[in-house]
GURO-507148 format. One record per residue (C-alpha): z, y, x. Coordinates in steps of 0.02 Angstrom, whole numbers, plus 32768, in hexadecimal, padded with zeros to 4 digits. Layout:
GURO-507148
ZYX;...
end
This chain:
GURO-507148
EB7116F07454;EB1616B874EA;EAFB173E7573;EA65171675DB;EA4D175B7682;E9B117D676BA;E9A9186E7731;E996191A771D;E96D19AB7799;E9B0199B7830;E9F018F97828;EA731923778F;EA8B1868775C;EAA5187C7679;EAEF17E0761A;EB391764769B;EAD416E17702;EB57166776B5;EACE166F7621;EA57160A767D;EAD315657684;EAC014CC7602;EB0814FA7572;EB851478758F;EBCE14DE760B;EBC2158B75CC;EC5615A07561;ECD7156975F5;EC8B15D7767D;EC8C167175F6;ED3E163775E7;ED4A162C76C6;ECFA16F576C9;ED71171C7650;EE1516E6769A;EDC7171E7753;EDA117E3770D;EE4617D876A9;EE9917C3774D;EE41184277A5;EE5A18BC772C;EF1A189B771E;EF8F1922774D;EFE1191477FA;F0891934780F;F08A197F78BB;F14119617912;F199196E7871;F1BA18B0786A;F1E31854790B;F1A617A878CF;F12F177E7853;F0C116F0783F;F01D170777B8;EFD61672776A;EF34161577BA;EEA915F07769;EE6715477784;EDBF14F17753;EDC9144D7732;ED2F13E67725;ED44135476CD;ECAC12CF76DB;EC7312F97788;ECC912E37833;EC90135D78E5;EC8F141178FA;EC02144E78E6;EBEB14637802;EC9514D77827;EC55153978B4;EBC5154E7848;EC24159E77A0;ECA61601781E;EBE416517878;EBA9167677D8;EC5616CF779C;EC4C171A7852;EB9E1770783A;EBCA17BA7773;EC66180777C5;EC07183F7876;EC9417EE78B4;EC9F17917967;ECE616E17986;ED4416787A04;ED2F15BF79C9;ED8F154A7A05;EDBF149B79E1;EE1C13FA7A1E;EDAD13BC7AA6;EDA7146C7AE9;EE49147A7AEF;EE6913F07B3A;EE02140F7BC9;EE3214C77BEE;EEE614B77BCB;EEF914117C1C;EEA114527CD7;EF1414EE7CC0;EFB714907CBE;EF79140F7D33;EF5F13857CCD;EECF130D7CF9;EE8212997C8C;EE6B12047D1D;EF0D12117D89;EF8412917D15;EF6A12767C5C;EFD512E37BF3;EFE213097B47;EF7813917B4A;EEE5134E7BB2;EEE312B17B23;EEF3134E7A92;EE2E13267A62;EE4212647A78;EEE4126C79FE;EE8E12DD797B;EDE6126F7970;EE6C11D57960;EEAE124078CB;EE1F126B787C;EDB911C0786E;ED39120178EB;ED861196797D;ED3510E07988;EDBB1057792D;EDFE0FF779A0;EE510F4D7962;EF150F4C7974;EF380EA879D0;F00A0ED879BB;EFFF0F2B7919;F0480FBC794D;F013106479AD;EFF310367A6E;EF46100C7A64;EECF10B67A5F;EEFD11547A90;EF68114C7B0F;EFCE11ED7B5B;F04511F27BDF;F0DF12467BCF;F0CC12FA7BDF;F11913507C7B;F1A513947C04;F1CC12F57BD4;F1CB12A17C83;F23C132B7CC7;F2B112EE7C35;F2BB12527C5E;F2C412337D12;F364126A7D47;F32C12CD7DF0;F2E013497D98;F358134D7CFD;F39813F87D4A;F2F6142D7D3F;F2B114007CA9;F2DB14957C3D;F27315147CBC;F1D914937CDD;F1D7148E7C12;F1CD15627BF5;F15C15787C9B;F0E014EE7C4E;F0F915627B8A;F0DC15F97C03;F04215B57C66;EFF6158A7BBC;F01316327B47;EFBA167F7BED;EF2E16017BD3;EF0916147B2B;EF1116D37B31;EE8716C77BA7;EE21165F7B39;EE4816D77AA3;EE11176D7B20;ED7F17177B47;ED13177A7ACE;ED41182A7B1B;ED2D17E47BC2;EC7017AF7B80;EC5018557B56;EC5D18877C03;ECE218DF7C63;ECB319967C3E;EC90198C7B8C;ED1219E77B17;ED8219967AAA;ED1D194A7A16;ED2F19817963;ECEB18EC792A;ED5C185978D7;ED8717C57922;ED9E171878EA;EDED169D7950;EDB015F2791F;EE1C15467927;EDCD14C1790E;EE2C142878FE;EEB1147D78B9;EF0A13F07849;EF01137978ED;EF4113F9796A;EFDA142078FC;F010138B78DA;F00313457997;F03213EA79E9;F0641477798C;F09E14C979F7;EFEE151C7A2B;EFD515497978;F06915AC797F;F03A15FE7A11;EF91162D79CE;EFD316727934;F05816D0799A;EFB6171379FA;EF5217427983;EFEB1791790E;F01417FB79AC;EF78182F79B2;EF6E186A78FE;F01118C1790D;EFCD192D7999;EF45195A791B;EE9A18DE794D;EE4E189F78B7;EE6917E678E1;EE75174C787B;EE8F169278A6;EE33160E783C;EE4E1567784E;EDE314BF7824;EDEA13FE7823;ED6513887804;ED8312CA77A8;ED6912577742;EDD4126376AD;EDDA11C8766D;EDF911797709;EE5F11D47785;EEFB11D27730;EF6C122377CD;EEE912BF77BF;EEF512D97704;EFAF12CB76FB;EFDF134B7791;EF4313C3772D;EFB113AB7686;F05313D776F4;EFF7146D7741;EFD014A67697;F085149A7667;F0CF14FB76ED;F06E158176D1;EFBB157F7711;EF2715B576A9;EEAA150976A3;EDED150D7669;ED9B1468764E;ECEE145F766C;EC7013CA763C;EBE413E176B9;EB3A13CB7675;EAD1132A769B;EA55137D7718;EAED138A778F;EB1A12EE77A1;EAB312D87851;EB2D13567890;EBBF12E3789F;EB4D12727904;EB1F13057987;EBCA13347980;EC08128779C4;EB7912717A49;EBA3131C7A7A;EC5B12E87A7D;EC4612657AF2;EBDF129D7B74;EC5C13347B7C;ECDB12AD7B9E;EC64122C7C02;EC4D12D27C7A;ECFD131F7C7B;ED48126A7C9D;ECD612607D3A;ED0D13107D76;EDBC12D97D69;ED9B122B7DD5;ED2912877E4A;ED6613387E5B;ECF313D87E26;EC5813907EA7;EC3913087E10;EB7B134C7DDC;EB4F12F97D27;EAA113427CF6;EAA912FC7C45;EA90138C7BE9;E9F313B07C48;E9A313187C12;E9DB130F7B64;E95913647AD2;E97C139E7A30;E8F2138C79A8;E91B13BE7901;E9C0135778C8;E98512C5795B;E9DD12C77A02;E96112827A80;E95112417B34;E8BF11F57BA8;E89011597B4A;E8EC10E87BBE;E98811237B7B;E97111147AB2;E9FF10A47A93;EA7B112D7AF6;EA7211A77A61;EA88112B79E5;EB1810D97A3D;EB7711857A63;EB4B11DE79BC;EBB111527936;EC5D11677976;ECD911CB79F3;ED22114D7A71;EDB911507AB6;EE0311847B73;EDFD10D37B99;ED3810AF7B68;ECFF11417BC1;ED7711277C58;ED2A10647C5F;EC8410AC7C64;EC99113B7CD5;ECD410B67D56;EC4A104D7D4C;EBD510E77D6E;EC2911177DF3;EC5910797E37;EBE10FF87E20;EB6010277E97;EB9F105D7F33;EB7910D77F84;EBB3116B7F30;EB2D11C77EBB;EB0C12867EE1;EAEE12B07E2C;EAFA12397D8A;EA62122F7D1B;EA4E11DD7C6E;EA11114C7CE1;EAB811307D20;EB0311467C8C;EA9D10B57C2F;EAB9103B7CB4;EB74104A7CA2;EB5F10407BE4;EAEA0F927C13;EB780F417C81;EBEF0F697BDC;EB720F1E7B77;EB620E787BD2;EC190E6C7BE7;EC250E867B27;EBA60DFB7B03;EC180D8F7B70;ECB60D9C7B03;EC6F0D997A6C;EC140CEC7AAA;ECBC0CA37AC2;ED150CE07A30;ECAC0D3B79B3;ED460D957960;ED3C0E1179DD;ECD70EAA7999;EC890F3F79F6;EC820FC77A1A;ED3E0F7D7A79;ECFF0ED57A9A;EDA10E6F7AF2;EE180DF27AC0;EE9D0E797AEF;EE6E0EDA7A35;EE460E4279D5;EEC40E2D793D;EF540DAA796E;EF250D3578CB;EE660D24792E;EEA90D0979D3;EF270C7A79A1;EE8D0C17795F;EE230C5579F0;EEB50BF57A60;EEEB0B6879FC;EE520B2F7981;ED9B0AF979AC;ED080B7A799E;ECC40B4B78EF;ED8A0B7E78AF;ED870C2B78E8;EDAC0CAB787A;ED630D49789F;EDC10DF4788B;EE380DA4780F;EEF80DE17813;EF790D7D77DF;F0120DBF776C;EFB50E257708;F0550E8576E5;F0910F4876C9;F09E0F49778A;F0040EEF77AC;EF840F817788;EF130FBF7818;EF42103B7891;EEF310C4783D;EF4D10B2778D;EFED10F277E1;F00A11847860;F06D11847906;F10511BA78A2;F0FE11497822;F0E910BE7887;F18310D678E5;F1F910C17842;F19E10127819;F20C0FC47871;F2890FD477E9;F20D0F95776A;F2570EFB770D;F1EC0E8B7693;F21B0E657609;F2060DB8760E;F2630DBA76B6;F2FD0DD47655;F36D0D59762E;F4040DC075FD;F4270DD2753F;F4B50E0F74D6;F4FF0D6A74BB;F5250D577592;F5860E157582;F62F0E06752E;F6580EC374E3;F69E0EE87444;F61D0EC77391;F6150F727372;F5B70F9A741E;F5400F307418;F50D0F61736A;F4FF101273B1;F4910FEA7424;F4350F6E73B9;F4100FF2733D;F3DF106A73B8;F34B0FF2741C;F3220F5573B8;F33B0F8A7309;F2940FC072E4;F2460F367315;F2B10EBF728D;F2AC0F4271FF;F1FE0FA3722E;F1D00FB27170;F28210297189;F24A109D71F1;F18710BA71B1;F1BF1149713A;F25C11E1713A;F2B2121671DA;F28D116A7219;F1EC11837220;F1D81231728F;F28E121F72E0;F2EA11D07344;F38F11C873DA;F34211D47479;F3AA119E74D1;F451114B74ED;F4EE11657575;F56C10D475A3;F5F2111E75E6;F69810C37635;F6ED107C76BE;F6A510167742;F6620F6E772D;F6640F637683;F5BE0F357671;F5630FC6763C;F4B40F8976A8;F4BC0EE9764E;F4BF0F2E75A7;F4290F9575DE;F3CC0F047627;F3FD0EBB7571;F3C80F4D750A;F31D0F367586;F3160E577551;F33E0E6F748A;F2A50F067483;F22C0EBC74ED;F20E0F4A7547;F2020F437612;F2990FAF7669;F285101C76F6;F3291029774B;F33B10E67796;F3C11116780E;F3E011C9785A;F399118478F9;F2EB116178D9;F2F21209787F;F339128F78FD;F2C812BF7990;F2DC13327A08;F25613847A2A;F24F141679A4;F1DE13E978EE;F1CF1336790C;F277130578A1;F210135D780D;F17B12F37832;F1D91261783E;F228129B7777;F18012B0773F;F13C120E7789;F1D911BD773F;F19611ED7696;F0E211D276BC;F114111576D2;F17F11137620;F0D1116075C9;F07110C17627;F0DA10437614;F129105B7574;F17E0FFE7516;F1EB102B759D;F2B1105075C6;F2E110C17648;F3781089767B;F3E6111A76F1;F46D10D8774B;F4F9114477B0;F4BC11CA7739;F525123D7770;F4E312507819;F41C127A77E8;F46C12E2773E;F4FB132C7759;F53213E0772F;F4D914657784;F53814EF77BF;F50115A47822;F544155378D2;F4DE158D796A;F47014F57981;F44A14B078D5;F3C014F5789C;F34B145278C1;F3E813FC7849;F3BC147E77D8;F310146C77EA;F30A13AC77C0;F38313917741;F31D142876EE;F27813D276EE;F2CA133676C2;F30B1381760B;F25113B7760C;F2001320761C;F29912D175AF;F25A1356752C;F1B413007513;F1E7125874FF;F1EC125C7441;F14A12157438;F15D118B74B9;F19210DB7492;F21910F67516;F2C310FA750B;F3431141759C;F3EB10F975B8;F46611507634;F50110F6767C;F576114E76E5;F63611337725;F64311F27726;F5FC12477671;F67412BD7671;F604130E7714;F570130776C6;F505139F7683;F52013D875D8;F45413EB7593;F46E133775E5;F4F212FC7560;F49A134F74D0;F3EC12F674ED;F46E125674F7;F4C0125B743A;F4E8119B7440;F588118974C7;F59D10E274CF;F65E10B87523;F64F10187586;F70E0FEA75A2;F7840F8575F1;F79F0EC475A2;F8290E9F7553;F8650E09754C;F8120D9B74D8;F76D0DF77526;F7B10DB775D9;F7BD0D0475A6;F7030D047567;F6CE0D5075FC;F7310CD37671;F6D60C3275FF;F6370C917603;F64C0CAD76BD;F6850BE976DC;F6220B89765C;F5C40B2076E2;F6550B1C7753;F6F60A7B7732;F7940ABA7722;F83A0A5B7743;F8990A2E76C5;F9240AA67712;F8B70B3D76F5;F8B50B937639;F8450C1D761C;F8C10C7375A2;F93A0C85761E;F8C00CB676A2;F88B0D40761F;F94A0D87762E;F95C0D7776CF;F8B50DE37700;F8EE0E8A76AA;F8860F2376C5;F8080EB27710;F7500EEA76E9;F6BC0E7F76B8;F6820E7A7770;F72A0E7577CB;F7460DCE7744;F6930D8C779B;F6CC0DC2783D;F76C0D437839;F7170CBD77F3;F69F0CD57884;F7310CDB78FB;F7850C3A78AD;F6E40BE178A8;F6E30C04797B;F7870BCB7988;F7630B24792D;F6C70B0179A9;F7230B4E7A3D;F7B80ABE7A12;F74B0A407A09;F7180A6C7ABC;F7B90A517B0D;F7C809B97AA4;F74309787B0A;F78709AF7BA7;F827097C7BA9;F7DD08CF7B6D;F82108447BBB;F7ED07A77B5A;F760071A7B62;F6B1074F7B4E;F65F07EC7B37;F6B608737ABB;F65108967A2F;F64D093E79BD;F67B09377911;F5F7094478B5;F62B09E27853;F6A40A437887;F75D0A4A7816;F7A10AF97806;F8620AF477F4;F8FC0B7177D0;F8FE0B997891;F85A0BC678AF;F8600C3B7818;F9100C8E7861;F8C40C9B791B;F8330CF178C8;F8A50D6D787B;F90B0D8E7916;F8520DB47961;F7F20E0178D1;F85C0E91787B;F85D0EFE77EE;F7CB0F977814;F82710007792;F8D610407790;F92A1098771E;F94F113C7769;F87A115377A6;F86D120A7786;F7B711CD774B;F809116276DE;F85111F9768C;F7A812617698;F75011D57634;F7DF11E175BE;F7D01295759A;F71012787599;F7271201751A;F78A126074A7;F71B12DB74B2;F68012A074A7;F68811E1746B;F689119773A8;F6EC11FF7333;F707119672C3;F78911287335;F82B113B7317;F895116373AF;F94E116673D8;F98F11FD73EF;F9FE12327497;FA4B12A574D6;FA2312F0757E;F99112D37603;F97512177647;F9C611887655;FA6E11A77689;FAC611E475E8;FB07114375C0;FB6410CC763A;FB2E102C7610;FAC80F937649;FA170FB67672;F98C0F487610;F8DF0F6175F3;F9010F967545;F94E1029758D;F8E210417620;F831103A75B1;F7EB1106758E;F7FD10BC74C2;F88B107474AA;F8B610017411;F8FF10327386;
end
């Protein structure tokens, strides 16, 4: 039933104006009043509960980008509930937030002050700009907050924590303020209003995923507020293009998840001229507040008095026709507006006393003729960035190296999973690319590992299978199910990143290698981003194997210890996102030294242990002739032998000594040649002969990394008999470790399984 809105007597507004929107619209902003007078109406707690935290609201507008369709609905909600509103939004946080902690957007950049540039970046609003490096530097670029800087420089490390809860201090005072405003408004002597109040976030996706920490602080404003019995309610909204801004959709779906309350909204086509005001608007704001920060508070822009509205047209004096256009397609970034701010203030000395549309277009004229004169020279260079400092690398090469009619513009070579533009990935996901391996990039398969048969058919079945037998697994439990996931467990250097790298060749699928590094962060929510981005990139990039190394570190058992609740926090969203990857084409392996120290929901999400042991002998002989097959050998040296002689020696201590003979051979040769004494020049062999002694002065240098008393040695054993294939038949002992029988030490004693 559609309400539509009239007056009564007195003003009594019956039905809701929200009846006078496109019909397109009507159902979510129904849905918007709803959830707003739901919240109102809810019953407050008063001091009974200490902390509490209610759910937000949050618009989300899905095929338009700008403010101004959301401050709109959020009005129109506002007048059915005669309820008053604070808006605010990126940009004007930015600005107001940024002055009060003495950030400044020409000579003290912060993260704050950059909070609107980084959440038009996120949305698609902010102008592309081509990545010349293929990685984040170019665009939006923030200096390290003060927090940070106090961090790092060790003069102020003592400092640090107090310069870090003055600047939380200075901006909960801030934002108070701004959420005050509206009593303030009223006028000092007024009472205290009966009347709800909405505060209004716009921008709310980008603000919480670049700095959540003034979302919290709003919330914990507005829920204090509530508690001490106003009738307040924070709403929040976001404003992109779904099918394009895929860093904005994914952190909506992950505020949906953790608990927020999101209403999508497809704006009607009569809007659309609002996202063009909404970026012309945007960057004058920023043309004018970059040229307070460069000149100081006596900078006097009188845009705004010589811009005209007419309808949905932004106009100017007819001298200046191409200005609206220009500013209206995109948001630029800091670095645009800061180029053009200095040629208006700058390029005709001396200084102005106020800047006028006038000055504006002649700075935007200079950029225009410098534009013309890059793209002469190489026409891969595209506006609205025109320089051969953001042209792709593939265009710049032939731009340096070929003649004009061979120029390629805007192409990228290596069309790859790592080669999409800047915008397909966000600033957390593009930090773990540099673990992304191509597939065709490796060259390790299961014939180069030597482990036993039965291993490699484990893992064989797990990864590859389907793709040999897929007629197999299109009907039954094949069809719907499947392992997730695999660990290989076992002393070190066995080779358990080589099998993955294997599992990664025979399945085609590229590997991202994942360490506990590149995960952890310190500052407090960004180790769940970076779990969530980790994923992101499997559901992208798939067929894909995640490949965790040192698992033990990121995943191991969390425990109630004062200080481990961000452990806690990660390895919980990790099993989250871990949760939903039945319906991925991924597949996560784990490898760790230490599995007896990792987290139990951990080992049951891994049902396939994989033990990746010590070689035996026969094993150590094919490693040794895998290891040496393009090396000579004397006719003193015999691999068998060699085998016996190198007892509890791993896969990689094995490469290690062949390594260190191969140096000893080449380091020989050297004082061959200097203690040569004969006719002529001495002349190198030309390969180098490995003999007995360079294999037993490799030994005396290179040395078992296992021994048999390692009380990890004995973890992994206990591990294993818990945990690893039942079906093996194991010797039985008595007592703990490895010292109830004196005897001589060999690696079939010293491997977790032993033979039987």
């Amino acid at each position: 039933m559609r309400l539509d809105a009239r007056r009564g007597p007195e003003g009594v507004i019956y039905g809701s104006p929200i009846g006078n929107r496109a019909e397109v619209e009507y159902e979510a902003c129904m849905e918007l009043l709803a959830a707003v007078r739901a919240e109102l109406m809810a019953e407050n707690p008063g001091s009974r509960l200490r902390e509490l935290q209610r759910p937000v609201t949050v618009l989300s507008v899905l095929n338009r980008k700008g403010r101004s369709v959301a401050v709109g609905v959020v009005n129109d909600v506002a007048t059915d509930l005669r309820a008053d509103v604070v808006h605010l939004d990126a940009a004007t946080l930015a600005d107001l937030l940024g002055r009060h902690l003495g950030q400044n957007l020409h000579w003290s950049r912060g993260q704050v002050s950059m909070l609107g540039y980084a959440a038009a970046e996120m949305n698609g609003r902010l102008a592309s700009r081509a990545d010349a490096e293929g990685d984040a530097e170019v665009g939006v670029h923030v200096t390290l907050p003060p927090r940070l800087r106090s961090l790092l420089s060790s003069k102020e490390s003592a400092s640090g924590a107090f310069d870090g809860r003055w600047e939380d201090l200075k901006l909960m005072q801030a934002l108070q303020s701004l959420v005050a405003s509206v009593d303030a408004k009223r006028g000092a002597g007024a009472a205290q209003p009966d009347r709800p109040l909405i505060v209004h976030v716009h921008d709310y996706v980008e603000i919480s995923s670049l700095h959540e920490g003034i979302i919290l602080k709003l919330r914990h404003i507005v829920d204090r507020m509530w508690q001490k019995g106003r009738k307040v309610v924070l709403v929040g909204s976001s404003s992109g293009d779904i099918n394009k801004s895929v860093q904005w959709r994914e952190q909506l779906v992950d505020l949906g998840r953790d608990g927020s309350h999101i209403v999508p909204l497809q704006a009607s086509e009569a809007t659309e001229w609002m996202e063009r005001s909404d970026n012309f608007y945007e960057n004058i704001t920023n043309i004018k507040n970059m040229l307070q920060a460069m000149l100081g508070s006596s900078a006097n822009a009188v845009f705004d008095a010589q811009i005209q509205r007419e309808g949905d047209t932004i106009l100017g004096e007819e001298n200046y026709a191409g200005l609206a256009g220009t500013l209206s397609q995109n948001v630029y970034d800091a670095q645009w507006v800061y180029r053009l701010v200095a040629l208006m203030t700058g390029s005709r000395p001396p200084r102005f006393e106020s800047f006028t549309l006038a000055n504006l277009q002649y700075a935007l004229d200079i950029m225009v003729d410098r534009n013309t004169h890059w793209a002469s020279i190489n026409p891969a260079v595209r506006p609205p960035y025109f320089s051969p400092l953001f042209t792709p690398r593939a265009s710049m090469s032939s731009f340096m190296s070929s003649s004009p009619d061979e120029w390629s513009p805007g192409g990228v070579a290596g069309q790859g999973p790592s080669s999409g533009s800047a915008t397909d990935y966000d600033q957390h996901e593009k930090k773990l690319l540099s673990g992304l391996i191509n597939a065709k990039d490796i060259h390790t398969t299961f014939n180069d590992i030597i482990v036993p048969p039965e291993t490699k058919e484990s893992l064989i079945g797990l990864t590859s299978l389907s793709l040999v037998r897929p007629d197999a697994f299109s009907y039954g439990v094949l069809k719907t199910e499947r392992i997730p996931g695999c660990l290989l467990y076992g002393p070190p250097g066995t080779g358990k990143t080589l099998l993955a790298k294997a599992v990664a060749k025979e399945s085609g699928a590229n590997m991202l290698e994942v360490s506990a590094a590149s995960i952890n962060d310190m500052w407090l929510g960004q180790s769940e981003k970076n779990v969530r981005a980790l994923f992101s990139l499997a559901r992208k990039m798939a067929p894909m194997v995640i490949f965790l190394d040192e698992a033990d570190a990121l995943l191991g058992a969390r425990h109630n210890a004062p200080g481990r609740t961000a452990h806690r926090e990660t390895i919980t969203q990790f099993l989250r996102e871990w949760d939903g990857l039945s319906d991925m084409r991924a597949f996560i392996m784990v490898a760790t030294n230490r599995p007896f120290d990792l987290d139990e929901a951990v080992l049951r999400r891994l049902p396939r242990k994989i033990l990746v042991d010590l070689p035996l002998t026969k094993e150590r002989e094919s490693i040794l002739g895998v290891m040496l097959r393009e090396e000579t050998l004397g006719g003193d040296v015999d691999l068998a032998k060699l085998a016996v002689d190198t007892e509890l020696y791993s896969g990689s201590d094995l490469k290690n000594l062949c390594v260190s003979a191969a140096m000893e051979a080449v380091r020989e040769e050297v004082r061959l040649k200097e203690a040569w004494t004969g006719e002529g020049e001495f002349v190198f062999p030309e390969k180098r002969v490995l003999t007995r002694a360079h294999f037993e002065k490799g030994m005396r240098e290179i040395s078992a990394s296992i021994s048999e008393d390692m009380e990890s040695l004995k973890a992994i054993r206990k591990f294993d008999a818990q945990y690893g294939d039942a079906g093996r038949k194991r010797r039985v002992r008595r007592g703990m470790g490895f010292e109830v029988v004196v005897e001589k030490w060999g690696s079939g004693e010293a491997r977790v399984r032993q033979a039987v």
